[in-house]
C-alpha positions in Angstrom: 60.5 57.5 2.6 57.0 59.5 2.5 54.9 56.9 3.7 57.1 56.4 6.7 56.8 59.7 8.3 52.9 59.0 7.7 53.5 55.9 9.7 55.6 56.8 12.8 53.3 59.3 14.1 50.3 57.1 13.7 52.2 54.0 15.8 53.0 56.7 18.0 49.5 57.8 18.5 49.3 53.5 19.0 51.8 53.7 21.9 50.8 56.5 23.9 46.9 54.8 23.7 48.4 51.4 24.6 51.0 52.7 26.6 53.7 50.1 25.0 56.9 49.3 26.8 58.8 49.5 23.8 59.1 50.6 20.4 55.8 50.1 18.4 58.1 49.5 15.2 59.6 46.3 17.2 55.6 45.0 17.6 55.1 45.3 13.9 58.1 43.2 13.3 57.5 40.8 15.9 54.3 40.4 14.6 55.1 39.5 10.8 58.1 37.4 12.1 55.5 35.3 13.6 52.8 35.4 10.4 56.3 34.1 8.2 56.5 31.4 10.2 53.2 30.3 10.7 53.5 30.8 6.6 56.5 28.3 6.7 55.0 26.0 8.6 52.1 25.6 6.3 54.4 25.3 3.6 55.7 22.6 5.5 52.6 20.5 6.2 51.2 20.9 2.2 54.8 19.3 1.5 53.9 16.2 4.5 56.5 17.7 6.9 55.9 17.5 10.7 53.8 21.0 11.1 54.2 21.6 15.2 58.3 20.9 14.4 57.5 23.7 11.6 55.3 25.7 13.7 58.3 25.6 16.4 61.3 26.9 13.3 58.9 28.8 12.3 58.7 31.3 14.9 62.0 31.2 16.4 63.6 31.3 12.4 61.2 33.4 10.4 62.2 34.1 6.9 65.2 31.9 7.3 62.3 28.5 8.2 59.9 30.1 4.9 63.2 29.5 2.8 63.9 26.2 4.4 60.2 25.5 3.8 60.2 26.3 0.0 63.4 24.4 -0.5 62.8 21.0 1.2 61.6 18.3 -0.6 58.4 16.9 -0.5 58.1 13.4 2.2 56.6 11.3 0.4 57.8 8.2 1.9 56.3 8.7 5.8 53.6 11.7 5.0 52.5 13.8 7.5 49.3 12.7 9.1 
C-alpha cells in the first residue's frame, strides 16, 4: 500500500500537466490491456494462428485472449503465413 500513495500523486502531477479528461489510473490500465493483447497476439502467431484475428481479441479481450493464447493448440495443418 506504500508504493501507491507514491504513485497517485505523481499521475496526478501527470494529469494536471496533460490536463486528462479522466482518471490517469484508467490510462495506465488502458494501456497494459492493450500491451496483454498485443502479447496474446504474438503468442498467437509463434503458435501459426491468424495474428490480425489475434491482434483484434487481443485488445478488445486482454488477459482473457493471453489465456486463450497460451491454451490453444499449435495449427499445424494450415500455418500462418
Amino acid at each position: 500500500m506504500g508504493h501507491r500513495t507514491r504513485l497517485n500523486p505523481l499521475l496526478g502531477a501527470i494529469a494536471l500537466i496533460l490536463d486528462l479528461p479522466i482518471e490517469p489510473n484508467l490510462y495506465l490500465l488502458f494501456g497494459a490491456h492493450c500491451i496483454i493483447g498485443a502479447i496474446a497476439a504474438i503468442v498467437a502467431r509463434r503458435k501459426g494462428l491468424n495474428f490480425r484475428n489475434w491482434v483484434v481479441f487481443g485488445l478488445i479481450g486482454g488477459t482473457a485472449a493471453l489465456v486463450a493464447a497460451l491454451m490453444a493448440k499449435p495449427n499445424t495443418r494450415y500455418p500462418a503465413p
